[in-house]
C-alpha positions in Angstrom: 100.0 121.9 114.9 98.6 119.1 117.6 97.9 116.2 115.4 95.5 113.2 116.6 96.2 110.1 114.8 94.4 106.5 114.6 96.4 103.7 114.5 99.8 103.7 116.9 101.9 100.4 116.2 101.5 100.5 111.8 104.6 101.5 109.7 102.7 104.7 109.0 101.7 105.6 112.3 105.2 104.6 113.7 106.6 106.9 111.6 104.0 110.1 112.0 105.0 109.9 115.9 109.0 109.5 114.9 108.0 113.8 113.1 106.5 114.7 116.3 108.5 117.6 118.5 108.1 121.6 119.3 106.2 122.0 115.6 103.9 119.0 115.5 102.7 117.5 118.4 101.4 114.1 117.7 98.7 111.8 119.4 99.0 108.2 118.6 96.1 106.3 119.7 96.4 102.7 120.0 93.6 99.7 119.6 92.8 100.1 123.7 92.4 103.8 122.7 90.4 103.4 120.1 89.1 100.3 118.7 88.3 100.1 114.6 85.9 97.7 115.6 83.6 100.1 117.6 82.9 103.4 115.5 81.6 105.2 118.2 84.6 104.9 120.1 86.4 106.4 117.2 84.1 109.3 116.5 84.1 110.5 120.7 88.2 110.7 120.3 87.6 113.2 118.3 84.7 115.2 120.1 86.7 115.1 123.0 90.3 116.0 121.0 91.9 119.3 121.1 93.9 118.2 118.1 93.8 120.6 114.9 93.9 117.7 112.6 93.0 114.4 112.4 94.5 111.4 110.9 93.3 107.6 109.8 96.7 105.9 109.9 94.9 101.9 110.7 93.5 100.1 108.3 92.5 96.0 108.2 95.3 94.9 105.8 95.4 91.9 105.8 94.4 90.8 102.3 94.3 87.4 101.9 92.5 87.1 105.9 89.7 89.6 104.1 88.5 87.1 102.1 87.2 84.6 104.8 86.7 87.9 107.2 84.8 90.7 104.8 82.8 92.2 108.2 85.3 92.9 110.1 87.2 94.4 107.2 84.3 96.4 106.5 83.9 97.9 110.2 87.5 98.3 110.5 88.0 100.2 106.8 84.9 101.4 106.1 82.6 101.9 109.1 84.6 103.8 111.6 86.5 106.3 109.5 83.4 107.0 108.0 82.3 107.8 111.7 85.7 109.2 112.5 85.0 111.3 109.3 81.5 113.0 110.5 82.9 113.9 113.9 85.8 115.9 112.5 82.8 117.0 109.9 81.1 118.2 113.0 83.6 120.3 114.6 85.0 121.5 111.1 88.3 119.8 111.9 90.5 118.6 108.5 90.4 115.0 108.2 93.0 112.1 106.0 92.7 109.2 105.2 95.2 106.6 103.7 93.4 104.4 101.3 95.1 102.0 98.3 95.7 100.9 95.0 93.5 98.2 95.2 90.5 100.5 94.8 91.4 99.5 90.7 90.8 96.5 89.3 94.4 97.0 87.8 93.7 96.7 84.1 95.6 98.2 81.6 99.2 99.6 82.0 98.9 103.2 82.3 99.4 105.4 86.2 95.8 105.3 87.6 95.1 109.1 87.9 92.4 109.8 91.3 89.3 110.4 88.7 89.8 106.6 87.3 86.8 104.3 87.4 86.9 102.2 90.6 86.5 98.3 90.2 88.0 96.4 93.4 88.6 92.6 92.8 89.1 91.6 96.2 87.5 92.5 99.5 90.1 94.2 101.0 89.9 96.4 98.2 86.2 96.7 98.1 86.4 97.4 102.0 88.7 100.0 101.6 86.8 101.9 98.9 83.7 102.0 101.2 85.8 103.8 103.4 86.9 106.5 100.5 83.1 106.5 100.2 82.0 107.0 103.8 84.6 109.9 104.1 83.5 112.0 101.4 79.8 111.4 102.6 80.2 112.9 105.8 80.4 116.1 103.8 83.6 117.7 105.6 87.2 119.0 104.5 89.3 115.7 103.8 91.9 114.4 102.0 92.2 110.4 101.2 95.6 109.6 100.3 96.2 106.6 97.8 99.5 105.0 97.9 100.9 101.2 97.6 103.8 98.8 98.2 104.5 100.4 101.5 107.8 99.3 103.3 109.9 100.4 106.1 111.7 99.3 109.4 108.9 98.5 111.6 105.8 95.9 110.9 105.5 93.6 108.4 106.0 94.5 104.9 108.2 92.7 101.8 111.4 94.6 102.4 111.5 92.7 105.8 110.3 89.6 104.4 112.4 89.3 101.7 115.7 89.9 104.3 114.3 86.8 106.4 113.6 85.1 103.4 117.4 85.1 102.8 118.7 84.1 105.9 118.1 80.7 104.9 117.2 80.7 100.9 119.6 81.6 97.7 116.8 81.1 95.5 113.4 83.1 95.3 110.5 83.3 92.6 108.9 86.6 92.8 106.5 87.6 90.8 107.2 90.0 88.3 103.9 90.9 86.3 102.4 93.1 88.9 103.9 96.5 88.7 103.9 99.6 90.5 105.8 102.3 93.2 107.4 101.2 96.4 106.6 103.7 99.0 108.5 104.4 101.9 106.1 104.8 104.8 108.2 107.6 106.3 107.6 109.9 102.9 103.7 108.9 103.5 104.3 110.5 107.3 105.7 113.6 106.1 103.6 113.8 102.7 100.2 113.9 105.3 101.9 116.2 107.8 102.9 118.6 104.6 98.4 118.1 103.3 97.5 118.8 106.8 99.1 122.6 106.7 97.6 122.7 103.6 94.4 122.0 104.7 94.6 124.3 107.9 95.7 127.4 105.1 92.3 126.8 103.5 93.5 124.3 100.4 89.9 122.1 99.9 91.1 119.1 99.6 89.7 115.7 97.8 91.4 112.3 96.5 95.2 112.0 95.5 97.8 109.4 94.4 101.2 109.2 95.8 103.6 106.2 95.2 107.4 106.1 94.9 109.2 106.0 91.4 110.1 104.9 89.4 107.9 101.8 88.9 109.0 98.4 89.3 108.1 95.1 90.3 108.0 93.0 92.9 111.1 90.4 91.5 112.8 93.6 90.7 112.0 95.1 93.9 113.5 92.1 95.9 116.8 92.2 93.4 117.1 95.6 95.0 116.4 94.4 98.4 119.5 92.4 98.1 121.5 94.5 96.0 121.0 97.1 99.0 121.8 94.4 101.3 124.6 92.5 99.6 123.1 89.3 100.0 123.4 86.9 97.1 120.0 85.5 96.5 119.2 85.1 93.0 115.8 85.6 91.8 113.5 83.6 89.1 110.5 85.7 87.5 106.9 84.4 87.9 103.6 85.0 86.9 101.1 85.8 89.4 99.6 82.5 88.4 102.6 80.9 90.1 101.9 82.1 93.3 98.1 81.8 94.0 96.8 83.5 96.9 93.0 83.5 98.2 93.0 87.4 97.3 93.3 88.5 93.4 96.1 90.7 93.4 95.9 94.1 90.6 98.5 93.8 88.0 98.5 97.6 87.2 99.3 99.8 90.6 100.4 102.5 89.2 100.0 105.7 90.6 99.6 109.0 88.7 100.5 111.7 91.4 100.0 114.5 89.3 98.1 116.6 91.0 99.2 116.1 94.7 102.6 118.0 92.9 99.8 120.6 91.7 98.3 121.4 94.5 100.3 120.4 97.4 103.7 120.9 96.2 104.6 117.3 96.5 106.6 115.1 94.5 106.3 111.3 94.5 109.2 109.8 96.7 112.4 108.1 95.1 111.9 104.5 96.5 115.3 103.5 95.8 116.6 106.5 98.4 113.9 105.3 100.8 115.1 101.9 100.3 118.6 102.6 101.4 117.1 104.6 104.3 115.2 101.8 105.9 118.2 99.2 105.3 120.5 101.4 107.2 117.6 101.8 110.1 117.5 98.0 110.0 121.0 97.1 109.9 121.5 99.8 113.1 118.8 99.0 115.3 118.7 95.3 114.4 114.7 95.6 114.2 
């Protein structure tokens, strides 16, 4: 299976090229490849690909920067995998996508299942549920994967943070009302490589959750970070309204991954396992 994947340097894409070998055959294109800020750059990579699948692993992510920058979020999330989407549409080649929690507005305090009312409160968010929208319109066979809290070795991401954080701190206030599943970007890898098969043996496709379990938050989340790393940092609960930030964060990103286990076979990653994976990666390559 030849694989062609946007986005070269992210935690996700870093971690699709770590599968490739004599079964999967990976293409990583970076920004000089293919820029999210011109579409039609995006959509001739894939009229010229020989790839059997194609993959959206780059997104704009930075949340907070969204908020003073919505159009380049928009270009970057919304309109070039929506033209990324209708070239693969045109040449009938399966297409994924990795969107987000922050599609929901976060209410309430039960797993968000893939049919739930959309209500973005930020415009990352908002930008990256245009995308979902663009990709189902171009009418071909996709796949957008949900997921959240993604962490591993490479990038920046709150594992990483949190072990800089206590080079030179024994105290942190984390904020502990926002709750949902750490997911280790290298289960995300594998989870799209396993769709993609699925999609190339004639499964249809459409909109799943998958997030790592079980659910936790982020001051409990960083307790584990240093648990993991034996580092004694002690850590004070906040509300989110203790730490104000330019973007509204959800409170609720729970993930109900259901029926990804119904009709792919997949079950949500154990985050803790993942955790202990990428701290092992870290402490070993010194990253």
């Amino acid at each position: 299976m030849k694989v062609l994947v946007f986005g070269k340097t992210g935690q996700v894409a870093r971690e699709l090229q770590a599968l490739s070998g004599a079964e999967v055959q990976i293409e990583a294109l970076s920004r000089a490849e293919a820029d999210l800020q011109n579409p039609s750059q995006c959509a001739e990579r894939i009229q010229a690909t020989d790839a059997d699948v194609v993959i959206n692993a780059a997104a704009y992510t930075a949340v907070d920067q969204a908020e003073t920058e919505p159009y380049v979020a928009e270009t970057i999330n919304a309109t070039s995998p929506g033209a990324m989407a209708k070239a693969a549409a045109a040449r009938n080649l399966p297409f994924l996508h990795i969107s987000t929690d922050y599609v929901f507005d976060g209410s309430g305090d039960a797993p968000h299942v893939s049919s739930d009312l959309t209500d973005p409160i930020n415009v990352y968010g908002r930008s990256k549920l245009a995308g979902e929208e663009a990709v189902r319109a171009a009418g071909g066979k996709h796949v957008i994967l949900r997921t959240s809290w993604v962490f591993s070795a490479h990038g920046a991401n709150f594992v990483k943070s949190m072990l800089r954080l206590s080079e030179s701190r024994d105290a942190l206030s984390i904020v502990a009302d926002q709750h949902g599943g750490p997911t280790p970007a290298g289960d995300i890898a594998a989870t799209l490589l396993t769709i993609a098969r699925g999609l190339l043996a004639g499964k249809p496709g459409g909109t799943y959750h998958y997030a790592g379990t079980p659910t936790t938050t982020w001051a409990d989340f960083a307790r584990a970070i240093f648990q993991s790393t034996n580092r004694m940092v002690s850590v004070t609960n906040i509300p989110s309204s203790g730490f104000p930030s330019p973007a509204k964060r959800p409170l609720n990103s729970r993930l109900d991954c259901a029926t990804l286990l119904s009709d792919f076979g997949i079950t949500p990653p154990d985050w803790q396992a993942g955790l202990t994976r990428v701290i092992t990666q870290l402490e070993r390559s010194d990253i």
